[in-house]
C-alpha positions in Angstrom: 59.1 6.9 82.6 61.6 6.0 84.9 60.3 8.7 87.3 57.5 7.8 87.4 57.6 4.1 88.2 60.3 5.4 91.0 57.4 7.8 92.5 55.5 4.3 92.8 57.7 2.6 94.7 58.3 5.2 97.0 54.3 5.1 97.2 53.7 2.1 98.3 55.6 2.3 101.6 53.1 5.1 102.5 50.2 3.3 101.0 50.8 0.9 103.7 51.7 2.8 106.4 48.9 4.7 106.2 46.4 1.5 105.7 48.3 0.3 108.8 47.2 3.8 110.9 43.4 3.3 109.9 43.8 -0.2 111.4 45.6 0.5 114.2 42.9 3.6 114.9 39.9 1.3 114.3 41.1 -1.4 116.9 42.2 1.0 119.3 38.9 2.6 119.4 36.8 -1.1 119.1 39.0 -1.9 122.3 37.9 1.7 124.3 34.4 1.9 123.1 33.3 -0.7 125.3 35.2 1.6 128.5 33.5 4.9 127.4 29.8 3.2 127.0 30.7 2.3 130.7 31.2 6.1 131.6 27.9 7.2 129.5 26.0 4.8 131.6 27.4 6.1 135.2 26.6 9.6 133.7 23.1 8.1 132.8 22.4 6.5 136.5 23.1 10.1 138.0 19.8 11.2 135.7 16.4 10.7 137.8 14.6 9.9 134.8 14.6 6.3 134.0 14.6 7.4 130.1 18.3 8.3 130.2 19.3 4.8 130.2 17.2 3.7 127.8 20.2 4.0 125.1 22.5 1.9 127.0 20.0 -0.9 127.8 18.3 -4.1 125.8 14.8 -4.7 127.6 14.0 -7.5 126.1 17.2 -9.5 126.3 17.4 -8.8 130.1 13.9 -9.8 130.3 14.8 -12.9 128.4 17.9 -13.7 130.4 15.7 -13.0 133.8 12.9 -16.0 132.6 15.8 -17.7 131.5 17.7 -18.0 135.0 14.3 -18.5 136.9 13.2 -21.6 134.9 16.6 -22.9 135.3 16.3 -22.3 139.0 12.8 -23.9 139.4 13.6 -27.2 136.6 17.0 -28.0 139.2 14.7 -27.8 142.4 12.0 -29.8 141.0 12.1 -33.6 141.7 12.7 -35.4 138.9 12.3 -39.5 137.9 10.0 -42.1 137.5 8.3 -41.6 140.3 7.5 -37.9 140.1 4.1 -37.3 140.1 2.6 -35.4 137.0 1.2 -32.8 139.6 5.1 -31.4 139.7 5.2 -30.6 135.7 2.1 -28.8 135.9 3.2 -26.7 138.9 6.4 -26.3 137.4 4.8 -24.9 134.2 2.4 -22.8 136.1 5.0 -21.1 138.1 7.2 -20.5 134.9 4.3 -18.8 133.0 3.6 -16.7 136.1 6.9 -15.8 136.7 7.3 -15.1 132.5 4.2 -12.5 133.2 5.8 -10.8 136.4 8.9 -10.3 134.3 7.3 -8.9 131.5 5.2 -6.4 133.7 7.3 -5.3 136.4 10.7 -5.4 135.0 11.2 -1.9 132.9 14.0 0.9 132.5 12.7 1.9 136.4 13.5 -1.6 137.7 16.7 -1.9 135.8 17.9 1.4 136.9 17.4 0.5 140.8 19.1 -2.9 139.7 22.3 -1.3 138.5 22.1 1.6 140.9 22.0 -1.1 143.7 24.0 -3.2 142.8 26.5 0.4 142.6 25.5 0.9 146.1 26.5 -2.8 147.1 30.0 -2.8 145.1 31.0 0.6 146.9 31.3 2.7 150.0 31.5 5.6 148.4 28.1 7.9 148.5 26.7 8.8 146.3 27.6 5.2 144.6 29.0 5.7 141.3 28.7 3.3 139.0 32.2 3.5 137.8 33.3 3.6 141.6 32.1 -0.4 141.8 33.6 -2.0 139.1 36.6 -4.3 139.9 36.1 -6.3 136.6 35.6 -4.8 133.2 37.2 -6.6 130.1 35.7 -8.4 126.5 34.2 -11.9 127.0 33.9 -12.0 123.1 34.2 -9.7 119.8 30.6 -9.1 120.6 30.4 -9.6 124.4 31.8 -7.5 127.5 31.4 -8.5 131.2 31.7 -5.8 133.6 31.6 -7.1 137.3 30.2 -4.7 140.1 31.6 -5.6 143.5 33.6 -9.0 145.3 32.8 -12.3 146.6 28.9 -13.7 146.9 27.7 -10.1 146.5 29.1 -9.3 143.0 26.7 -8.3 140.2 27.7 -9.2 136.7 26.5 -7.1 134.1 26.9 -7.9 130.4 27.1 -5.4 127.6 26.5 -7.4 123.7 27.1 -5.5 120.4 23.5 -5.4 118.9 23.3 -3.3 115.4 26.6 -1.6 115.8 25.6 -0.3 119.4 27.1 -2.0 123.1 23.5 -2.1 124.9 23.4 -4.4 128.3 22.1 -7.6 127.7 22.0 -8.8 130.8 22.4 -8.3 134.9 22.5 -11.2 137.7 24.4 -12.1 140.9 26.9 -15.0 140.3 26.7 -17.7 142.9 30.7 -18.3 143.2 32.4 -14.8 141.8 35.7 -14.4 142.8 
C-alpha cells in the first residue's frame, strides 16, 4: 500500500509537467500561426489565379469594411446643421447605395489580389514584390485580431487578419491617414 501511494506522489510532478508542455505547445503555436498564415498568403500572391487566395481572405467582411469607410468618408464631408438642405441627405443616401453596389460588384478575389499585391509593390523595392518583403509591422491587435502593416509613412497599407471559425482569414485592407 505504501508503494503505491508513493508511485502517486511521484506522479503528480509529471502529471503537471506534462499538462504544463501541452500548454506551453498550444500557446507557442497560437502566437506563430498568425506568422505562417502570413507566409501562405505571399506563397498564394505568387499564384496567377485569383482562387489561391480565396483560403486566406473574408469577402464579405472586406466588402463590409470598404462600405463602411466610404459612408464614414461621405457623412464627415457632408454639411451638417439646421440649415442643411434636405437635398444633401438624399444625395448622401444615393451616393452610399451606389457606392454599396460598386463594392459588391467590382470588389472580388481579383481586386483584392491587385490590392494586396500593390500595396506589396508600394511597401518594397524589391521585384518581384513579395509580400513578406513589405511588412515592417506584423504583431496581435487582439486574441482574435492581427494587424500586419505593408510599408511606411502616408503610403502604408494596413491589413487585418480576424480569427473566424478557427481559421485567420483577412478581414480587412485600407491605407491609414497618419501611420507611422
Amino acid at each position: 500500500m505504501a508503494h503505491r501511494s508513493a508511485a502517486a506522489i511521484q506522479g503528480v510532478p509529471v502529471m503537471g509537467r506534462i499538462i504544463a508542455f501541452l500548454l506551453s505547445f498550444v500557446l507557442v503555436a497560437y502566437a506563430v500561426w498568425p506568422y505562417y498564415g502570413i507566409l501562405r498568403i505571399d506563397q498564394a500572391l505568387s499564384e496567377p489565379d485569383p482562387q489561391a487566395i480565396a483560403p486566406f481572405v473574408d469577402l464579405p467582411a472586406i466588402r463590409d469594411a470598404f462600405k463602411q469607410r466610404l459612408a464614414d468618408g461621405i457623412t464627415t464631408e457632408m454639411p451638417r446643421g439646421e440649415g442643411t438642405d434636405p437635398l444633401v441627405g438624399l444625395i448622401a443616401r444615393g451616393v452610399r447605395q451606389i457606392s454599396d453596389s460598386l463594392i459588391e460588384h467590382s470588389l472580388d478575389l481579383s481586386g483584392v489580389q491587385t490590392l494586396l499585391r500593390s500595396a506589396a509593390a508600394r511597401a518594397t523595392d524589391r521585384r518581384p514584390a513579395y509580400f513578406i518583403a513589405g511588412i515592417r509591422y506584423a504583431f496581435f491587435e487582439s486574441w482574435n485580431r492581427f494587424a500586419i502593416r505593408l510599408g511606411d509613412g502616408e503610403d502604408a497599407t494596413q491589413i487585418i487578419m480576424s480569427l473566424r471559425a478557427l481559421e485567420r482569414r483577412i478581414t480587412d485592407i485600407g491605407r491609414r491617414p497618419g501611420s507611422p
